[in-house]
Steps between C-alpha positions, in 0.01 A plus 500: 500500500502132499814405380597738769324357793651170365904605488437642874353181608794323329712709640386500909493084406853508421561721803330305764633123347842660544442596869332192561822290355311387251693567172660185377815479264592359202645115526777525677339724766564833368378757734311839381649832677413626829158595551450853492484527866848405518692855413811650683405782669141391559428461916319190613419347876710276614461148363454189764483137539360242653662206628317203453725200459505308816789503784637779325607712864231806342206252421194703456609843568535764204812709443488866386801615278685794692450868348865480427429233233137437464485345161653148435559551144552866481460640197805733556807206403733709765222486777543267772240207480284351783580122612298304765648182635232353698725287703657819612515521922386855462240455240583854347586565144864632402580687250766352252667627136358286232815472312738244677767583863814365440497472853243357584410119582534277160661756334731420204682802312852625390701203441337350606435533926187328672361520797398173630164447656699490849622843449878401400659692209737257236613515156405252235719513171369215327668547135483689162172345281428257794128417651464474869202388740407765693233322662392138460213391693278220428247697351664776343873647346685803430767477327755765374720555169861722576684673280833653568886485385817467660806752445842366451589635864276218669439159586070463491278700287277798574165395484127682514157343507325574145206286482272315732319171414191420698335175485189413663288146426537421131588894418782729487531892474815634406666863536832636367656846460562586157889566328597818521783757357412766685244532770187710432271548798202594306511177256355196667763198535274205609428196299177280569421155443254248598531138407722598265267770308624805513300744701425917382411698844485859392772712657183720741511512881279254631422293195466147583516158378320201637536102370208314406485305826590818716817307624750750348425878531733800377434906548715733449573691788692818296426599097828304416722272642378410846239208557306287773469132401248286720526114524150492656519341841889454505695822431474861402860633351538888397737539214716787372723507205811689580840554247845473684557855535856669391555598864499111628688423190766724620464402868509130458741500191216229297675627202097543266540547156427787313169327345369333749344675813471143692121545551328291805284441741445611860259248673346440841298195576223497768413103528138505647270273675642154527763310320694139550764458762707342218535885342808492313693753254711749580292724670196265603717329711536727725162524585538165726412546833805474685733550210836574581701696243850394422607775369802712668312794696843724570624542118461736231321279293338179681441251176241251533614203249307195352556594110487091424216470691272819407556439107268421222501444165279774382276810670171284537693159578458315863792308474794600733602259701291623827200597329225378604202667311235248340192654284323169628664527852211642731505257798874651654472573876454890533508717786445869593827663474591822589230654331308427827728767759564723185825475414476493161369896535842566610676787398907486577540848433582590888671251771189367655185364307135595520465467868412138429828396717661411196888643473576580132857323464856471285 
């Protein structure tokens, strides 16, 4: 009777230190599951928070998650999840796929198409085995590896995104679709890595990786092949890994091989909080106030350019020749960007925005 009453108290400990957040990992941050609270299927209240950081435009009030999506991790991976912006005019939650928009604001997919942080839709080819800067700022980078090939029929290559290099103070987090022959929706096509150790997050919905100083943070956001990546403080990014189906083979002639499915990455970037007005990178820069894009609005495919600018020597390198991201570099001039009316909650899916006065554009 002892040894019972002992395994239940071990038990209801392990129970309540998972509740309470409490279970640490291994480390390299290595999450436990969900606690068991955390089932599909399972109805909870609605979760809410509390804004506390100063000037946000919702200081001090608390925001309820609608019924419609009352969870923000729910444990269903095809649920829609609950966000709170508490700069948000409204102060209301919204309820948004975890798994990234293509259409939405700093959203880069296909091959690959962003949408600026001022709404505009361009193409960015870069070329086959190159690194870009996605976003250089002072304080952190994201940088980006393509792959692609070019058919004897054209002039530039066909390129995807299939990794992502993050680098934040002395640190760096990588993440890269795996090679592929043929695409297999159940097997999980991510690659980890921090500082260049490789990094095992078991392929379950919800598991979660943290790094020893809590400035990198990973959870998966589906069993396989679909993540959320934090840079605490700077930027959340939702990752999927996609192949080049045979139906936009056929559309766009890319001419794939028969042993190679082209696996990559959709990505969409939410900067937060503040950041330096010297913001560079492909994408970063046009989160500028006032930036004006120079791409061609009234064509097919409006190209933004800046290859010899945006390029650097590896994934985790800050050495294009705009960059501007220092791991010692903490004194740049910042200032609230458009975190502060929202518009990085934009979704471009219909003509207008969120009712922000913000006009989703091409």
């Amino acid at each position: 009777m002892e040894l019972f009453n002992m395994k239940v108290l071990g038990f209801l400990a392990v129970v309540f230190m998972a509740i309470m957040g409490e279970i640490k990992g291994d480390a390299y941050g290595n999450q436990a599951p969900p606690p068991p609270f955390a089932v599909s299927g399972k109805t909870q209240p609605p979760q809410r928070l509390s804004c506390f950081k100063a000037k946000t435009t919702c200081f001090r009030r608390t925001i309820v998650c609608p019924d419609q999506c009352p969870q923000f991790k729910p444990a269903d991976p095809t649920a829609k999840a609950c966000y709170v912006n508490c700069n948000s005019p409204t102060c209301e939650a919204v309820c948004r796929n975890r798994r990234p928009n293509c259409e939405g604001t700093g959203a880069a997919c296909y091959d690959p198409r962003f949408v600026g942080g001022d709404g505009v839709m361009f193409y960015f080819h870069g070329r086959t085995g190159g690194h870009f800067a996605l976003v250089s700022d002072p304080s952190f980078q994201i940088n980006a590896r393509f792959i692609g090939l070019r058919p004897s029929h054209r002039t530039r290559d066909f390129t995807w995104i299939q990794a992502l290099g993050f680098m934040l103070g002395s640190h760096s987090l990588t993440l890269s679709a795996k090679k592929a022959s043929h695409w297999d929706p159940n097997a999980d096509h991510l690659e980890f890595a921090y500082d260049g150790h490789k990094l095992e997050l078991p392929a379950t919905h919800l598991t979660s990786w943290s790094s020893p100083e809590n400035d990198f943070s990973i959870e998966r956001t589906a069993v396989t092949n679909s993540v959320s990546v934090t840079l605490t403080g700077k930027a959340e990014v939702s990752v999927r890994v996609v192949p080049v189906t045979p139906e936009d083979d056929k559309i766009h002639r890319y001419g794939i091989p028969e042993d190679d499915c082209f696996a990559h990455l959709e990505v969409r970037f939410k900067l937060l909080g503040s950041f330096s007005l010297e913001v560079e990178g492909v994408l970063g820069k046009t989160y500028r106030p006032g930036f004006k894009s120079p791409v061609k609005r009234r064509v097919a495919m409006p190209v933004m350019g800046g290859e010899d600018k945006y390029e650097t020597s590896s994934l985790v390198a800050a050495d294009c020749n705009v960059c501007v991201f220092s791991p010692e570099n903490v004194s740049a001039e910042s200032v609230e960007m458009a975190v502060q009316n929202g518009t990085t909650d934009l979704d471009c899916t219909g003509r207008l925005g969120n009712g922000n006065g913000i006009v989703c554009r091409r």
